[in-house]
MIMILO-250823 format. One record per atom (N, C-alpha, C): residue number from 1; residue in one letter; chain; atom name; x, y, z. Coordinates in Angstrom, 2 decimals. Layout:
% MIMILO-250823
+-----+------+-----+------+---------+---------+---------+
! seq ! type ! mol ! atom !      xx !      yy !      zz !
+-----+------+-----+------+---------+---------+---------+
! NUM !    A !   A !   CA !       X !       Y !       Z !
...
+-----+------+-----+------+---------+---------+---------+
//
This chain:
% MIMILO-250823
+-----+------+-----+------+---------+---------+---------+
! seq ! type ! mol ! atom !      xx !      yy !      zz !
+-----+------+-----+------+---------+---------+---------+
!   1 !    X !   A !    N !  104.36 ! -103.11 !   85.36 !
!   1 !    X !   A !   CA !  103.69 ! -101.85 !   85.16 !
!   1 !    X !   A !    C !  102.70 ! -101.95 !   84.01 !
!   2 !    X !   A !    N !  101.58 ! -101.60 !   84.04 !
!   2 !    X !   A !   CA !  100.72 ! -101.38 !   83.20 !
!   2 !    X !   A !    C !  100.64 !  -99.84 !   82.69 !
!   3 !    X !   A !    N !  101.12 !  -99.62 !   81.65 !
!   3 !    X !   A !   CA !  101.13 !  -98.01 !   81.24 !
!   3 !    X !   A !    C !  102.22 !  -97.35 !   82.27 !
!   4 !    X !   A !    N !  101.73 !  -96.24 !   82.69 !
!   4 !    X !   A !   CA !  103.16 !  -95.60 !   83.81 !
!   4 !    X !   A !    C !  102.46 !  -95.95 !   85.38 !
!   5 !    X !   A !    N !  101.41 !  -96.89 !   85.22 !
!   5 !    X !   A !   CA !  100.92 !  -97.57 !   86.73 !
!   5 !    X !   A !    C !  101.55 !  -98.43 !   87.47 !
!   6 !    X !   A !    N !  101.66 !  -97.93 !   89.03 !
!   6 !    X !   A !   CA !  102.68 !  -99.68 !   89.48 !
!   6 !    X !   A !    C !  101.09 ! -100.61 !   89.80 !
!   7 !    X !   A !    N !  101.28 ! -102.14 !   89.35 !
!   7 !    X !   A !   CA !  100.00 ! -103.46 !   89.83 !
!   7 !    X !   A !    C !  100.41 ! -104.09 !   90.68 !
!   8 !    X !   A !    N !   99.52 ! -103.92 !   91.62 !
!   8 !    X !   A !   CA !   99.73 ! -104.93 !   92.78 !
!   8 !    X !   A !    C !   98.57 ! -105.89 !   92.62 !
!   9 !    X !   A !    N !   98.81 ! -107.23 !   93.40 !
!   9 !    X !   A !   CA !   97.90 ! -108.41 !   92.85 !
!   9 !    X !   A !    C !   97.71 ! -108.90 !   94.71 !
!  10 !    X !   A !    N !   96.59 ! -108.79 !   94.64 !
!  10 !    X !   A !   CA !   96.56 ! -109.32 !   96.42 !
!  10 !    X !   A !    C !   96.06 ! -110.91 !   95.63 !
!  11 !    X !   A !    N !   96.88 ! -111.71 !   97.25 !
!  11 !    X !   A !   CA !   96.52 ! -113.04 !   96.96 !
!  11 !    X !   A !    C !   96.03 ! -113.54 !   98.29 !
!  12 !    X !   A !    N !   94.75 ! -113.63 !   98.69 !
!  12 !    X !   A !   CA !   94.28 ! -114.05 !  100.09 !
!  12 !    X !   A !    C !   94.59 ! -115.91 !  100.11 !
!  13 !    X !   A !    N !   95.54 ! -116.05 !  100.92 !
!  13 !    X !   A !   CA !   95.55 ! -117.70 !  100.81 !
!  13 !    X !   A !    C !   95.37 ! -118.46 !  102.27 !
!  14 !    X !   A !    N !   94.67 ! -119.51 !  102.29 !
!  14 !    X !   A !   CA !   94.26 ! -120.21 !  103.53 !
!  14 !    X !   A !    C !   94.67 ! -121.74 !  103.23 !
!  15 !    X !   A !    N !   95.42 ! -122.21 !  103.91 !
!  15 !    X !   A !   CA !   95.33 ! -123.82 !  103.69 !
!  15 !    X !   A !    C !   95.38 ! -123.97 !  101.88 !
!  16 !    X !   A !    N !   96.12 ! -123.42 !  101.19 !
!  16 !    X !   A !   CA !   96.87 ! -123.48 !   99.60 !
!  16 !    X !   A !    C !   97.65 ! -123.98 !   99.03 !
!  17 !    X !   A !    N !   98.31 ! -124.78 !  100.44 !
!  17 !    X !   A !   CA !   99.36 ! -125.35 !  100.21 !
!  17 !    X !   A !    C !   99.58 ! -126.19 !   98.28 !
!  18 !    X !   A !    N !   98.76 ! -126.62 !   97.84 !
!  18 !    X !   A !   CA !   98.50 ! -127.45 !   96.85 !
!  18 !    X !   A !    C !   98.46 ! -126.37 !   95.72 !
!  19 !    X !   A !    N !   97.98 ! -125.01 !   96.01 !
!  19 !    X !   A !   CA !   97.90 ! -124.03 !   94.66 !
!  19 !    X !   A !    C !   98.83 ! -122.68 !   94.70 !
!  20 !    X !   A !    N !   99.36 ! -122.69 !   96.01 !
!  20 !    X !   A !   CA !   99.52 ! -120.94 !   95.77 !
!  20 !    X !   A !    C !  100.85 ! -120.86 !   95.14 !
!  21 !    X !   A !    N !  101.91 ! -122.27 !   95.13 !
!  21 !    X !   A !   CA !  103.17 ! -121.95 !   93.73 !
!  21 !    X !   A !    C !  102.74 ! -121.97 !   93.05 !
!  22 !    X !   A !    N !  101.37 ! -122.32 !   91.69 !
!  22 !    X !   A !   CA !  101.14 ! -122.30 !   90.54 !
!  22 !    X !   A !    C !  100.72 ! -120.95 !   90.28 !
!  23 !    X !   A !    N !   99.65 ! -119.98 !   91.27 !
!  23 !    X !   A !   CA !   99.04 ! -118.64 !   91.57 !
!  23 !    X !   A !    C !  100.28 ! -117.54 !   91.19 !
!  24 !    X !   A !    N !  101.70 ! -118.17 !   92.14 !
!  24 !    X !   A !   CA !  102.41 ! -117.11 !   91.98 !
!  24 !    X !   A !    C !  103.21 ! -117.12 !   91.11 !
!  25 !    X !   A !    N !  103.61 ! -118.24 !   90.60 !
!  25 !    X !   A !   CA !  104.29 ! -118.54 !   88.91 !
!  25 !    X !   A !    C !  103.05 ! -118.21 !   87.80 !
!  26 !    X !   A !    N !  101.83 ! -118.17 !   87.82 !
!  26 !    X !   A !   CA !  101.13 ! -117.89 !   86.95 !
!  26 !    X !   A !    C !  100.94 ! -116.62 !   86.68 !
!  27 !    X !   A !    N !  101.83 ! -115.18 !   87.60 !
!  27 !    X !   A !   CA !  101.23 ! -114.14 !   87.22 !
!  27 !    X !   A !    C !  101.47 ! -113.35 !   86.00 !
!  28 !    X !   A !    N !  100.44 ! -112.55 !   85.76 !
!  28 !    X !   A !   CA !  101.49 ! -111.70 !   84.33 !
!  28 !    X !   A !    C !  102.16 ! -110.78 !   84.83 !
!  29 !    X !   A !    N !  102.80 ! -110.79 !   83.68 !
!  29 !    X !   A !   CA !  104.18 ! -110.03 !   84.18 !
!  29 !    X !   A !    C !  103.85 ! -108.60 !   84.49 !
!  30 !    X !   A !    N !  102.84 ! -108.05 !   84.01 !
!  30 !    X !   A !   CA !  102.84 ! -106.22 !   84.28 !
!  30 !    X !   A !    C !  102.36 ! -106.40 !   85.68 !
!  31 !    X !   A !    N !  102.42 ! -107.15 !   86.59 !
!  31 !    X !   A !   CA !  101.86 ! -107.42 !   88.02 !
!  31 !    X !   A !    C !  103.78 ! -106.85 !   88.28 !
!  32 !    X !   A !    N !  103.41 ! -105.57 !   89.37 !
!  32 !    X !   A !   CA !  104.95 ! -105.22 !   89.98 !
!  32 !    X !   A !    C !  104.73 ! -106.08 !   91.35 !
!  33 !    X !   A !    N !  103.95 ! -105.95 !   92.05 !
!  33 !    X !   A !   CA !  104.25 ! -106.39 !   93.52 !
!  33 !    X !   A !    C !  103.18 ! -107.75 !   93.75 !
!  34 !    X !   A !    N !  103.13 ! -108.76 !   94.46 !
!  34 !    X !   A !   CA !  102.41 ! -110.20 !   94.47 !
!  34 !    X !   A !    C !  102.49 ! -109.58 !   95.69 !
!  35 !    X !   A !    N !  101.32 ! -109.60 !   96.89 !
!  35 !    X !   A !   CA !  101.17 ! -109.29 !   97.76 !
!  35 !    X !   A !    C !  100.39 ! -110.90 !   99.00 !
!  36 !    X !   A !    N !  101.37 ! -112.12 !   98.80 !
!  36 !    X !   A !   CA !  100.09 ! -112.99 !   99.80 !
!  36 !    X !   A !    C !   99.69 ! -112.94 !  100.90 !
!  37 !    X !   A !    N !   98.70 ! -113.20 !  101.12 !
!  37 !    X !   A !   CA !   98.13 ! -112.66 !  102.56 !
!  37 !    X !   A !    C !   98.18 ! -114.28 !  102.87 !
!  38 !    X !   A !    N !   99.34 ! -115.01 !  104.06 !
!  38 !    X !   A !   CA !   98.61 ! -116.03 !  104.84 !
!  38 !    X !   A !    C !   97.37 ! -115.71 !  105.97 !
!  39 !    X !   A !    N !   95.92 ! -116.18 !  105.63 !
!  39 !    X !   A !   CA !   95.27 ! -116.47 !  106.74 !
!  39 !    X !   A !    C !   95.36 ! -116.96 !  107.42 !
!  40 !    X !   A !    N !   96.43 ! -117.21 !  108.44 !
!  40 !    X !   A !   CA !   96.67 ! -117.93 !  109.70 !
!  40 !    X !   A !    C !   96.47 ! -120.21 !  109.25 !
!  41 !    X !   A !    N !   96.94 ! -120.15 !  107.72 !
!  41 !    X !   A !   CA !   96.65 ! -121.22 !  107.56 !
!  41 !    X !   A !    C !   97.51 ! -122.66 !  108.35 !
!  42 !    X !   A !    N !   96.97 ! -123.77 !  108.46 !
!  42 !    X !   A !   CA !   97.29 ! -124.75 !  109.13 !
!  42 !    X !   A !    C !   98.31 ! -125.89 !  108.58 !
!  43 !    X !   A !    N !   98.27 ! -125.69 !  107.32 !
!  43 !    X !   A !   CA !   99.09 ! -126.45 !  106.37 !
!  43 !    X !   A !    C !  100.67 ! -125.73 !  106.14 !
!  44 !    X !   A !    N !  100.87 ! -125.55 !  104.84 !
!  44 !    X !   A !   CA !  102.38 ! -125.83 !  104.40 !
!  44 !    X !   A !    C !  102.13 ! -124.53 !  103.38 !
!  45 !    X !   A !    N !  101.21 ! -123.74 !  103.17 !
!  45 !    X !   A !   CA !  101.13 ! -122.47 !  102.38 !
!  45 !    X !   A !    C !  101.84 ! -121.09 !  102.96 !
!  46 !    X !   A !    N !  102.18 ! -121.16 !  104.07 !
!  46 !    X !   A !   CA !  103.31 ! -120.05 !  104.62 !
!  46 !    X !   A !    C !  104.32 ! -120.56 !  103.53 !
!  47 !    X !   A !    N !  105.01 ! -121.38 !  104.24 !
!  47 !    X !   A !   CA !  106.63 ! -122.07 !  104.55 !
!  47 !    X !   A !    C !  106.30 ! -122.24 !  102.24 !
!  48 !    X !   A !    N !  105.75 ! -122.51 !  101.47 !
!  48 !    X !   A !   CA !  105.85 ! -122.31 !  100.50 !
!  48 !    X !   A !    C !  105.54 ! -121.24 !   99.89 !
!  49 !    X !   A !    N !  104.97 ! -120.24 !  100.25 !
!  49 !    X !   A !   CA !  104.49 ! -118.77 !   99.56 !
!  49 !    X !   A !    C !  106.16 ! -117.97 !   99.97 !
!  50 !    X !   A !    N !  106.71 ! -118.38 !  101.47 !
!  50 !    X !   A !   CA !  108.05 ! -117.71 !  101.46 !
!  50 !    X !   A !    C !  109.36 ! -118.16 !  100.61 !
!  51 !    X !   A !    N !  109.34 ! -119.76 !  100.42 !
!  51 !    X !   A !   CA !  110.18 ! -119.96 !   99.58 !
!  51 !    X !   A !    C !  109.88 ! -118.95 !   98.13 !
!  52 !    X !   A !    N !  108.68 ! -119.10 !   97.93 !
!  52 !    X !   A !   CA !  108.72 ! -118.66 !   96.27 !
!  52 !    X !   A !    C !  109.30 ! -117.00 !   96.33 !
!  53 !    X !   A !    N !  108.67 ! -116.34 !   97.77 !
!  53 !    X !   A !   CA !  108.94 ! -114.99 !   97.51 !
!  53 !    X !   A !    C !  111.23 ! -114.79 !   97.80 !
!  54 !    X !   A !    N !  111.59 ! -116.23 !   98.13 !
!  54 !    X !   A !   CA !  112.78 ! -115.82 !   98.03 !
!  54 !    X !   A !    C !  113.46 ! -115.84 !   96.69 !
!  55 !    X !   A !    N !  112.76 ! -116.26 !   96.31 !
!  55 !    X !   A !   CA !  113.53 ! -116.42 !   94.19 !
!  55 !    X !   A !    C !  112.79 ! -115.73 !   93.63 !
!  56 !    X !   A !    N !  111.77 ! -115.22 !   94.18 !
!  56 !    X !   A !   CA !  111.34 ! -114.01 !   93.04 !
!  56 !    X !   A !    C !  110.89 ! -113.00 !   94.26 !
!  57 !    X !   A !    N !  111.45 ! -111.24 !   93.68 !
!  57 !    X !   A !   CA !  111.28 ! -110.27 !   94.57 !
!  57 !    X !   A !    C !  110.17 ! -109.64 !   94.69 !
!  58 !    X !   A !    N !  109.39 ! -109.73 !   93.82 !
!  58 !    X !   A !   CA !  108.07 ! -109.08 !   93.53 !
!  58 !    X !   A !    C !  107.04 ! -110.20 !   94.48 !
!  59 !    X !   A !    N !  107.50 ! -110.82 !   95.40 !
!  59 !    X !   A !   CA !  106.61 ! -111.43 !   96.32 !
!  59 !    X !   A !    C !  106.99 ! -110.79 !   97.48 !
!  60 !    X !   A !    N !  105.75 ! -110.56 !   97.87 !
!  60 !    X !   A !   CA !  105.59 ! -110.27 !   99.54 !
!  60 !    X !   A !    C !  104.52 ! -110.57 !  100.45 !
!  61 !    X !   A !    N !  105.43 ! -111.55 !  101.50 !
!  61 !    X !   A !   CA !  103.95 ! -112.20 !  102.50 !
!  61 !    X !   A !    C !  104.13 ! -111.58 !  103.35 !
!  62 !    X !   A !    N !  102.52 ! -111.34 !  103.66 !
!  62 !    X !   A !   CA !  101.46 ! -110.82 !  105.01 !
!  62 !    X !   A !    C !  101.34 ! -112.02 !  105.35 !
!  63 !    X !   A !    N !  101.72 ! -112.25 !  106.56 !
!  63 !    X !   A !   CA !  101.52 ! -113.43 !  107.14 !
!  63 !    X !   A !    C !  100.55 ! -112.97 !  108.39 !
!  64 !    X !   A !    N !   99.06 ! -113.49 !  108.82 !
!  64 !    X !   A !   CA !   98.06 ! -113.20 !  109.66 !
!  64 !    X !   A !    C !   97.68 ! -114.51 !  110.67 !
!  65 !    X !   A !    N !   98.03 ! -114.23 !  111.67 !
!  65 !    X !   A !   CA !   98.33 ! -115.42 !  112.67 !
!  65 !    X !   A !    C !   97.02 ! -115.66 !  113.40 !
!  66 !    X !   A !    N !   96.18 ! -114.74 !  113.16 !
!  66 !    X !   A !   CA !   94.88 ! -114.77 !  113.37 !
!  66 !    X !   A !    C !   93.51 ! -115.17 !  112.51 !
!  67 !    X !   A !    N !   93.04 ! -115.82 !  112.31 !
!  67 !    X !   A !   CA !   92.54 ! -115.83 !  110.46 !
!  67 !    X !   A !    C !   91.31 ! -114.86 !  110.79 !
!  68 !    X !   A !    N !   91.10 ! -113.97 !  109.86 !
!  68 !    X !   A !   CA !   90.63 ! -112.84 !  109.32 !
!  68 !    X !   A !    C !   89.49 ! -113.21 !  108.55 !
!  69 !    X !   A !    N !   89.39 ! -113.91 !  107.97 !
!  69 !    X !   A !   CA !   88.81 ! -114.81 !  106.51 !
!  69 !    X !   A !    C !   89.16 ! -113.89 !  105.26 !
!  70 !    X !   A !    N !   88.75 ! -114.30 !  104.07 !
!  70 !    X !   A !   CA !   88.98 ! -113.58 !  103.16 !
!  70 !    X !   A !    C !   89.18 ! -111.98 !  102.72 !
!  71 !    X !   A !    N !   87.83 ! -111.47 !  103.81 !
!  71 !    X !   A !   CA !   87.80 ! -109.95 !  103.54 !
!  71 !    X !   A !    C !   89.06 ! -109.81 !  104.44 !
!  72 !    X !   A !    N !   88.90 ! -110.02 !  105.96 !
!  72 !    X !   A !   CA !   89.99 ! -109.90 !  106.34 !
!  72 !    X !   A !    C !   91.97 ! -110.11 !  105.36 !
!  73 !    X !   A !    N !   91.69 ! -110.71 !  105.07 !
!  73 !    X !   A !   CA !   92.79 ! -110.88 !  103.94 !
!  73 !    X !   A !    C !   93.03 ! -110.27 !  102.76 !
!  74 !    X !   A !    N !   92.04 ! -109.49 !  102.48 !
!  74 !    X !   A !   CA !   91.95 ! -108.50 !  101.08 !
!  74 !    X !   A !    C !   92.64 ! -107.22 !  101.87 !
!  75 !    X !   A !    N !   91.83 ! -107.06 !  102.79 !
!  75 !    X !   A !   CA !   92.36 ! -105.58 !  103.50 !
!  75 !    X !   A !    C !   93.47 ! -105.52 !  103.48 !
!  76 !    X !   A !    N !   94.15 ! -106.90 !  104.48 !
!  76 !    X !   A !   CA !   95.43 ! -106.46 !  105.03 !
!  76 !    X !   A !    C !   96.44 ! -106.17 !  103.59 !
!  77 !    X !   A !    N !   96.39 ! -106.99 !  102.86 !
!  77 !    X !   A !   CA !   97.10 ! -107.07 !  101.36 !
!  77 !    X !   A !    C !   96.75 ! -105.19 !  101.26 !
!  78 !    X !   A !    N !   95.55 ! -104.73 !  100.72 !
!  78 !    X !   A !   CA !   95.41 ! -103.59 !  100.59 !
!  78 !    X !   A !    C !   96.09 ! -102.60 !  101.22 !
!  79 !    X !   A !    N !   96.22 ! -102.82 !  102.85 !
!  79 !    X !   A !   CA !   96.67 ! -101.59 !  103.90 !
!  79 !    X !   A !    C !   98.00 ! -101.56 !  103.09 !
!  80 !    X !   A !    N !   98.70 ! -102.86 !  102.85 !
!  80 !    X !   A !   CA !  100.60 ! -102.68 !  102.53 !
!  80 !    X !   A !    C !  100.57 ! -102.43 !  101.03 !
!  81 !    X !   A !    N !   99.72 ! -102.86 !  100.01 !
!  81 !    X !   A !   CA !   99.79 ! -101.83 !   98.86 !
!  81 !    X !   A !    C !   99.37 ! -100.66 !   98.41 !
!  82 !    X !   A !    N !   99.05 !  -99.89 !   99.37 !
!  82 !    X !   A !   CA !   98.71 !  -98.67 !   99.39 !
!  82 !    X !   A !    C !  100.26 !  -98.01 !  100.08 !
!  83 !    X !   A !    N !  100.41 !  -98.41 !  101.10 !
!  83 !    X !   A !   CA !  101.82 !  -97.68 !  101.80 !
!  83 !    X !   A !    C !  102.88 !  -98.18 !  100.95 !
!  84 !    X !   A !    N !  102.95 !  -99.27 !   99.74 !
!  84 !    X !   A !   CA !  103.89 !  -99.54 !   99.14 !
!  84 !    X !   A !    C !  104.02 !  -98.59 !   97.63 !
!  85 !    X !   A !    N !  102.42 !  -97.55 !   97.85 !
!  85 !    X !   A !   CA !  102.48 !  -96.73 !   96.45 !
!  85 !    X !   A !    C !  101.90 !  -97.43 !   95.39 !
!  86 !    X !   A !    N !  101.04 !  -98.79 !   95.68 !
!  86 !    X !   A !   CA !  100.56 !  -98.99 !   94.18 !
!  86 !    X !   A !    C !   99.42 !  -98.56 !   93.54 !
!  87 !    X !   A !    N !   99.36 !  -98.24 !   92.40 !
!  87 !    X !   A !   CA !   98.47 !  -97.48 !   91.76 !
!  87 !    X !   A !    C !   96.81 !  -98.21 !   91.17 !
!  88 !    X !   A !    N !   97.36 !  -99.25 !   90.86 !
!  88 !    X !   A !   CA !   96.13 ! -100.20 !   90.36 !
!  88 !    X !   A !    C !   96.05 ! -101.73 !   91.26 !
!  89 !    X !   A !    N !   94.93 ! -102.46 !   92.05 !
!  89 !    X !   A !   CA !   95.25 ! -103.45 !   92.82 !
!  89 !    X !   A !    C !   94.10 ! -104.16 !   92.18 !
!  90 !    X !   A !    N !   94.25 ! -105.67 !   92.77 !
!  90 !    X !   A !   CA !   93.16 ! -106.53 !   91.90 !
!  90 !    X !   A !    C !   93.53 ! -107.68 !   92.94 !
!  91 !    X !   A !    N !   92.48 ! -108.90 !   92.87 !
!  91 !    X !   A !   CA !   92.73 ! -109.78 !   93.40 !
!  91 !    X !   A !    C !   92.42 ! -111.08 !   93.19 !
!  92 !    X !   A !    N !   93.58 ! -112.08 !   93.47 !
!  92 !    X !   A !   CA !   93.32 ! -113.11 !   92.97 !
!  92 !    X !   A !    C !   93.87 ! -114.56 !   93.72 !
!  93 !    X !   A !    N !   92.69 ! -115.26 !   93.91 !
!  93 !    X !   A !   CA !   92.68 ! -116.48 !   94.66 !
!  93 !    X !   A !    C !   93.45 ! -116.86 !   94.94 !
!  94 !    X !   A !    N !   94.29 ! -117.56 !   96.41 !
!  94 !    X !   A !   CA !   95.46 ! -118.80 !   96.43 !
!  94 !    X !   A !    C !   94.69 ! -119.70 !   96.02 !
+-----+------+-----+------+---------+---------+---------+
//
């Protein structure tokens, strides 16, 4: 929480396999919800964005079986932190 705000952090990731555990161990902490969006990637960035979101709760994957590209991937993150109530959103690279 930042002040009495809930932060959500969209993370659009494609083929990340190599960055998106450092992305999601790197966040600060007033970040309440990690929101990753898989773009329908081809690699190993699902199957590791879900491990991480099982040891930490404040992860949640959008997984998109279609790739969208980036904007596509901002949205969808957006549509579920809005219905999840968050107050301040921002975004940041897998």
């Amino acid at each position: 929480m930042y002040g009495s705000k809930l932060v959500g952090a969209i993370v659009p990731a494609r083929n990340e396999e190599k960055f998106i555990a450092g992305v999601i161990d790197s966040m600060p902490g007033f970040v309440d919800r990690i929101y990753v969006v898989n773009d329908a990637s081809t690699d190993k960035t699902l199957e590791i964005a879900t491990a991480k979101a099982k040891l930490n709760n404040k992860v949640t994957i959008i997984n998109r079986e279609i790739r969208g590209g980036v904007g596509g991937a901002i949205l969808s993150g957006h549509a579920q932190a809005m219905k999840d109530g968050m107050d301040v959103l921002g975004v940041m690279a897998g």
